[in-house]
N, C-alpha and C positions, 0 to 999 in steps of 0.2 A: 708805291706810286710809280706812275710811267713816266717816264722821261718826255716829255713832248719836243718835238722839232719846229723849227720855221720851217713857214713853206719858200722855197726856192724854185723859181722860173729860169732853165735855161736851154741851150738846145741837147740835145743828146747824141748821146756817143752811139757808135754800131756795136759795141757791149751792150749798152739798153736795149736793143731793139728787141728781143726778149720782151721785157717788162713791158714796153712799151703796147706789143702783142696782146698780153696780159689783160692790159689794164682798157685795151680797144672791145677784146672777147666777153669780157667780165664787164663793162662799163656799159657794153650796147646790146645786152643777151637777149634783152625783151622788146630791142624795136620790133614794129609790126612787121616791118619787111622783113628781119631776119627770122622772124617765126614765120614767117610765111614762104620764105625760101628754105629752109633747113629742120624745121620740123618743131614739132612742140613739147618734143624731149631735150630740158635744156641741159643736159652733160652732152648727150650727143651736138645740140646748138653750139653748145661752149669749143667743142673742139673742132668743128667745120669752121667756125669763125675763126680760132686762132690759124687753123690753115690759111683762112685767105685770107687775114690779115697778114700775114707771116709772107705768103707771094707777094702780096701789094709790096711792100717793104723790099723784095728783090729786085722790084725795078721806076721805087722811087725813090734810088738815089742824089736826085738830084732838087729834090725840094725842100725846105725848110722845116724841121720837123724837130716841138720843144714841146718838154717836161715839165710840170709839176711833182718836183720831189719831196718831203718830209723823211728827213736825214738820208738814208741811201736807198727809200724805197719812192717808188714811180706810182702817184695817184693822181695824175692826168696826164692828156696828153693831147695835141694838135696838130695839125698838118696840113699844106696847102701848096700850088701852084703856080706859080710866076703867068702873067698873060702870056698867053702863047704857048704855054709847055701844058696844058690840061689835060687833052687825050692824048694815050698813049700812042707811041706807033709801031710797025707791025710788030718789031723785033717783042718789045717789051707786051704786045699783045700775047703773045707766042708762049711766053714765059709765066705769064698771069694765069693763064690760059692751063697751064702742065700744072701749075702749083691747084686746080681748082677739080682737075681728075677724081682726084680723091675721093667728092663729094659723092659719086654714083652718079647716074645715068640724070635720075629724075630731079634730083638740086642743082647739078650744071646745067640743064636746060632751064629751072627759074632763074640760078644768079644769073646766065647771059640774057634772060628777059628784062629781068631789070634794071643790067647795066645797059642794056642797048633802048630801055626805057629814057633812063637820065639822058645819056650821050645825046638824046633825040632833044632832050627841053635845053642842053648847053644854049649858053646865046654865042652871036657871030661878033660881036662888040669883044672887046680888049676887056680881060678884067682875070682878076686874082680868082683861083677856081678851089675852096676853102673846103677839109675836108680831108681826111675823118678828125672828130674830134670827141671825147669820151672822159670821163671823170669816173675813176674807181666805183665797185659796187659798194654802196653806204657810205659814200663822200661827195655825193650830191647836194648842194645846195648849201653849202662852205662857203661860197666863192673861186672855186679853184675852176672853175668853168671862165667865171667873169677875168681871171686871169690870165688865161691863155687867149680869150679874145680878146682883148686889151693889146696881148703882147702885136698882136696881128695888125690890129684895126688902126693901132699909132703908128706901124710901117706905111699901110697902103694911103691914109690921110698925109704924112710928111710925102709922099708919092704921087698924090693926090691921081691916084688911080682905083679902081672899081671891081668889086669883090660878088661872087656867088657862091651859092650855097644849096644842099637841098636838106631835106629832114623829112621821115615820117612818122614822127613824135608830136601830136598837135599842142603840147605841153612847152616842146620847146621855142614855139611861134614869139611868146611875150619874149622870152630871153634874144633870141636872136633881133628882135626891135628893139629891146633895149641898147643894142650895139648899134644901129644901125641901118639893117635890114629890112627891107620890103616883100611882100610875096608880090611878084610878079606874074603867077600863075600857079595852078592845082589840078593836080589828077590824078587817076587811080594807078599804080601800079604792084603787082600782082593782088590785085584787088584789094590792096591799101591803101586810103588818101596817102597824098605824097605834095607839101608844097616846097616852089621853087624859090627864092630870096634873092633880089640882089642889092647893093650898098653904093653908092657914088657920093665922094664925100665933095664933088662938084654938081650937086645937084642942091 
């Protein structure tokens, strides 16, 4: 018999970010936009994504970014932006940017299409900019999802400040209303629906 662990919510160390990487590559292999920027061989998908998951992580050090553990191993994970700090600037563009080379010629011209897609739907209002968030492959639907936004969604309500989000999973539409979240808008990027969310717990 297996030993089973509790699951444990807390933030993580820069040892994790490794795992963390992991479990972002593996968690989110078959969104529509990451097959649609990195190709539809998922070993090659899996390792273009931990690259630029693995850049992300070098120049967001300064956001708030927790775990779901079961004993020492990492099966979720979440990440977000204080108002104000959302998009990068140049420095940290710069950096993003070097870690994303890798991809070839023809996947660094879709991801900058579709980061410069989002960056265009951001709103001008103050608000919590939520984001990446991923649950191990085959530990979907646990609840280990409903616990990372939890942890998030009780900060920004005792704050009582306002959260976005985007997703192009139309699967995860009910889950993110279930927290909360509204689409405030939809469109296509790299010729994948793509909708936008946002949460005001002042509304």
């Amino acid at each position: 018999m297996t030993e089973q662990h509790r699951l444990e919510l807390r933030p993580i160390t820069a040892a994790e970010t490794d795992q963390a990487v992991g479990v972002l590559s593996r968690g989110m292999l078959d969104n529509p936009g990451h097959v649609a920027a990195f190709g539809s061989d998922p070993e090659r998908r899996q390792a273009r994504l931990a690259r630029m998951f693995g850049g992300l992580f070098a120049v967001i050090d300064d956001r708030p970014k927790v775990g779901v553990f079961e004993g020492d191993r990492m099966v979720g994970f979440a990440s977000g932006s204080t108002p104000g700090r959302c998009r990068l600037g140049p420095l940290q563009q710069a950096r993003a940017g070097l870690a994303m080379i890798g991809h070839g010629p023809a996947s660094l011209v879709r991801v900058l299409r579709w980061q410069g897609t989002w960056a265009g739907q951001d709103p001008d209002r103050p608000h919590h900019h939520f984001g990446p968030i991923a649950v191990d492959a085959g530990r979907q639907g646990q609840g280990i999802g409903s616990l990372l936004m939890t942890a998030f969604t009780e900060q920004w309500d005792r704050a009582g400040e306002a959260a976005y989000l985007e997703t192009d999973k139309p699967e995860n539409l009910a889950f993110y209303r279930r927290h909360g979240f509204e689409v405030i808008t939809e469109g296509p990027v790299l010729g994948r629906p793509n909708w936008f969310l946002w949460r005001d717990p002042r509304s």
